[in-house]
C-alpha positions as CSV (number, residue, x, y, z in Angstrom):
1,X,15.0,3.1,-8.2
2,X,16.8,6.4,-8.1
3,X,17.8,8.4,-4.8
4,X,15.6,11.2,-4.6
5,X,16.2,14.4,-2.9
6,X,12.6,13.9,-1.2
7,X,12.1,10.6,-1.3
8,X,8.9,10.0,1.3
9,X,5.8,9.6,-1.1
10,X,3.6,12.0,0.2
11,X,6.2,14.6,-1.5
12,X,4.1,13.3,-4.7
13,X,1.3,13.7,-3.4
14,X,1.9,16.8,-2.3
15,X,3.7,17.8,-5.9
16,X,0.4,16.1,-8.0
17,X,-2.0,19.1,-5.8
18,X,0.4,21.8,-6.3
19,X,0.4,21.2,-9.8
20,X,-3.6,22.1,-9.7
21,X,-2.9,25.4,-8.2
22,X,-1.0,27.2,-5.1
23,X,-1.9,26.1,-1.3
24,X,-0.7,26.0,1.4
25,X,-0.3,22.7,3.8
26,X,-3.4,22.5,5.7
27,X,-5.4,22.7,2.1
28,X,-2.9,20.1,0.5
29,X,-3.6,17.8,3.3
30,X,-7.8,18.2,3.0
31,X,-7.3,18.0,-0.7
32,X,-5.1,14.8,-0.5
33,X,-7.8,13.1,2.5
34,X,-10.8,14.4,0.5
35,X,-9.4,12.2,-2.8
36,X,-8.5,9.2,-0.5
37,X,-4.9,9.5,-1.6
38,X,-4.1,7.6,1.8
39,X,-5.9,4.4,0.1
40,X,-3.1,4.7,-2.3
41,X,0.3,5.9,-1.1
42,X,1.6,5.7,2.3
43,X,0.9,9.0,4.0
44,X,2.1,9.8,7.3
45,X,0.2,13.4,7.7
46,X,2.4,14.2,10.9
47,X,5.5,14.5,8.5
48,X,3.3,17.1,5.9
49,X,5.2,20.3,6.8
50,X,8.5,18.5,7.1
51,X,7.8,17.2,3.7
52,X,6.9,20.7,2.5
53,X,10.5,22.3,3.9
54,X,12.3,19.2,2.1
55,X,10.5,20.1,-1.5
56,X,11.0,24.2,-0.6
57,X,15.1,22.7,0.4
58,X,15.3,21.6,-3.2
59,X,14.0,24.0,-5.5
60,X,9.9,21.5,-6.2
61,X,8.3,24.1,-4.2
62,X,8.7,28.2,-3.4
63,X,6.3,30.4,-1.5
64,X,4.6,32.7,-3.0
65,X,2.5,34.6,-0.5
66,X,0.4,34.1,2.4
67,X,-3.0,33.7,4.3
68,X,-4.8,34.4,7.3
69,X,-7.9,32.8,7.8
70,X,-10.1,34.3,11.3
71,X,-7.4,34.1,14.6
72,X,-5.6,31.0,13.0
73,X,-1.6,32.0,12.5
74,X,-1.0,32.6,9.3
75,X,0.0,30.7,6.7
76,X,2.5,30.0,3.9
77,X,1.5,29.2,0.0
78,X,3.3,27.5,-2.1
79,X,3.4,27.1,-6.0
80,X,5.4,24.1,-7.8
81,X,8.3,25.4,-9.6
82,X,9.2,23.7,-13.0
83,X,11.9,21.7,-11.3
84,X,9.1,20.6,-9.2
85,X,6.9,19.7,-12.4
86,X,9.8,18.0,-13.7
87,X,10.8,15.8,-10.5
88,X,6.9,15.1,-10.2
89,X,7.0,13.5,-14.1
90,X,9.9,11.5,-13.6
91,X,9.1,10.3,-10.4
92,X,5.5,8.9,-12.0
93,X,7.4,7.5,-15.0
94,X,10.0,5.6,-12.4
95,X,6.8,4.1,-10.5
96,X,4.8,3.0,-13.3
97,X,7.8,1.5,-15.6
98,X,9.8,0.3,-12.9
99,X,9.3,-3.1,-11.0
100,X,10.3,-2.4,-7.6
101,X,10.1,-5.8,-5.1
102,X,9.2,-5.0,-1.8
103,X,7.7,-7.9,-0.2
104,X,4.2,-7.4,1.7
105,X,3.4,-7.9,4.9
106,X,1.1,-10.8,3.9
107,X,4.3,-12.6,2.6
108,X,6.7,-11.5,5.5
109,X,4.4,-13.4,7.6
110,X,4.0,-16.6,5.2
111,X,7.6,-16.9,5.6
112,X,7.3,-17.0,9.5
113,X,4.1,-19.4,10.0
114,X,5.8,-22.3,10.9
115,X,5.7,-21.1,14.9
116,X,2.2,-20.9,14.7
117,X,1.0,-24.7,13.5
118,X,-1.3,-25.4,10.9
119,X,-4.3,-25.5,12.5
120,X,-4.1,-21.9,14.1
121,X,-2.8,-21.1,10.4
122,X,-6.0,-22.2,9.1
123,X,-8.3,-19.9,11.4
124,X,-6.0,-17.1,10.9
125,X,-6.4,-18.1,7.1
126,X,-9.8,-18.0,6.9
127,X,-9.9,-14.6,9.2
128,X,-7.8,-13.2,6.2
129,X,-10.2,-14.0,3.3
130,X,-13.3,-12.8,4.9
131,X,-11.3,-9.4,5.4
132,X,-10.0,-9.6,1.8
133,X,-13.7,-10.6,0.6
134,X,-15.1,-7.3,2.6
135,X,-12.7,-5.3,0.7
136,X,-13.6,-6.7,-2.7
137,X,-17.2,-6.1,-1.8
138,X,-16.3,-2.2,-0.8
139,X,-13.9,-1.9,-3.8
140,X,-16.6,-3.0,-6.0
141,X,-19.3,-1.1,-4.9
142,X,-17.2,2.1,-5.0
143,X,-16.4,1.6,-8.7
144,X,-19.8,1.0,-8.9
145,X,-20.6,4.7,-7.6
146,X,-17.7,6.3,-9.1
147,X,-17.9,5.3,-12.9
148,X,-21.0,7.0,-14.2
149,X,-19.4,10.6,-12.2
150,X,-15.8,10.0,-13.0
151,X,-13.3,9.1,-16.1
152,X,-11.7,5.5,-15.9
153,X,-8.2,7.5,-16.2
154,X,-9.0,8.8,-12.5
155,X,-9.8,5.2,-11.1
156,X,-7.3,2.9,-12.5
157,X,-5.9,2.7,-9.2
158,X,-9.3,0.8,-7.9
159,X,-9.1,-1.5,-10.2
160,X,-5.8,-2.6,-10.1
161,X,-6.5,-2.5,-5.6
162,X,-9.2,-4.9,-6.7
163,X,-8.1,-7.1,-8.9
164,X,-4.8,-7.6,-7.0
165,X,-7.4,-8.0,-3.8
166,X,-8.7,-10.7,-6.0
167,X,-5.7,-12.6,-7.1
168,X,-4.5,-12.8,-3.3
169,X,-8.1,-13.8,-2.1
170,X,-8.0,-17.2,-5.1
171,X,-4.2,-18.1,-4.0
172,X,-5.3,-17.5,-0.5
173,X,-8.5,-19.7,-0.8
174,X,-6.7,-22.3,-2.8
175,X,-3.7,-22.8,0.0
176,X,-6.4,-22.6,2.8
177,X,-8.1,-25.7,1.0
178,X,-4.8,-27.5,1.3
179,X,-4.1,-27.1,4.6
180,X,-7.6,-28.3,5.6
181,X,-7.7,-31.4,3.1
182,X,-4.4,-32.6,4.9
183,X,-2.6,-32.0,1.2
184,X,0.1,-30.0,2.0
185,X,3.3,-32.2,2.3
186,X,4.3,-32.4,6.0
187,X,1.7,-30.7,7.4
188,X,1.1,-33.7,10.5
189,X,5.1,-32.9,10.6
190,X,5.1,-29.6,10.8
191,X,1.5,-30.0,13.6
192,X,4.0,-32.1,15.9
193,X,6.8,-29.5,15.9
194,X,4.4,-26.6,17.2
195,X,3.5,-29.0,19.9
196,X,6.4,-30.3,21.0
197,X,9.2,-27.7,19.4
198,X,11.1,-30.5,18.0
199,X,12.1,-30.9,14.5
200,X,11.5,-34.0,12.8
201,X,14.7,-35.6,12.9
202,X,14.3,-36.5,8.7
203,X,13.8,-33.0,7.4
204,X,12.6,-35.2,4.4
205,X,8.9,-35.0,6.3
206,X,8.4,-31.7,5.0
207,X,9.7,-32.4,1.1
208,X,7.0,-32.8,-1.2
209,X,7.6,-36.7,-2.3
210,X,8.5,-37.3,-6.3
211,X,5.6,-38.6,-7.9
């Protein structure tokens, strides 16, 4: 991935309403809530007008007037420039061609579950799919709604939430079973270390065994 000059994300968001037509930041931001944009990129709203500045700073954005709406102060609207348009293009291109790792949360914490034993893995295990299988349900139901008012090109991203939702609730599901069958290798090994915080003296416990 390329250093941008604005890199925080809600600079594309903010780039793909300006492309629509001039506004100023409060009308981005009820644009951007309206759409639901915070489902899909990681929008601070606090940092808006910061992020406005940085794409003014560097030639995506200029003013080009201003309004005053009742005893509100007034305020600034801005247009995308065609270095703006350009930036906004590439930057889509980079994030749909480019495979960027960054490891979720989910994972972070998979890697760290050992402190917290198997069997308090297991409820937290199960707590997780019910969310997940709340948010297929919602997912679902909202494509449902959406389809017969809007092209697929405009809900892609609800699919591919879903489907990923989907993916992660099966592996989940699938480890879950292991843990409570007993199958995972090392698991009564792993169940005497949370209890007494002593590492099996064989670290062979917790290998898998050739079969």
């Amino acid at each position: 991935m390329k250093r941008r000059k604005v890199g925080n994300l809600l600079g594309l968001a903010v780039l793909s309403v300006v492309l629509e037509r001039p506004m100023h930041p409060y009308e981005m931001a009820a644009v951007l809530k309206y759409r639901g944009k915070e489902a899909d990129l990681p929008i601070k709203w606090g940092s808006l007008y910061t992020v406005v500045a940085n794409l003014q700073k560097h030639g995506f954005l200029e003013a080009v007037g201003s309004v005053k709406d009742g005893g509100r102060p007034e305020r600034t609207v801005y247009r995308i420039t065609k270095a703006g348009h350009e930036e906004f293009e590439d930057w889509v291109r980079e994030l749909v061609g480019t495979v960027e790792r960054e490891p979720p949360r989910f994972q972070s914490g998979l890697s760290m579950m050992g402190v917290l034993g198997p069997d308090q893995t297991i409820s937290l295990l199960r707590q997780r799919i019910e969310q997940l299988e709340d948010h297929v349900e919602a997912q679902r139901t909202s494509l449902e709604q959406l389809r017969p008012m809007m092209p697929r090109l405009f809900l892609v991203e609800v699919e591919y939430d879903l489907a990923m939702t989907l993916a992660e609730v099966e592996w989940t599901r699938a480890f879950l079973g292991e843990l409570t069958s007993g199958a995972v290798p090392g698991i009564e090994a792993w169940r005497r270390y949370y209890e007494t915080g002593e590492l099996p003296a064989d670290l062979g416990e917790l290998v898998e065994k050739e079969k």
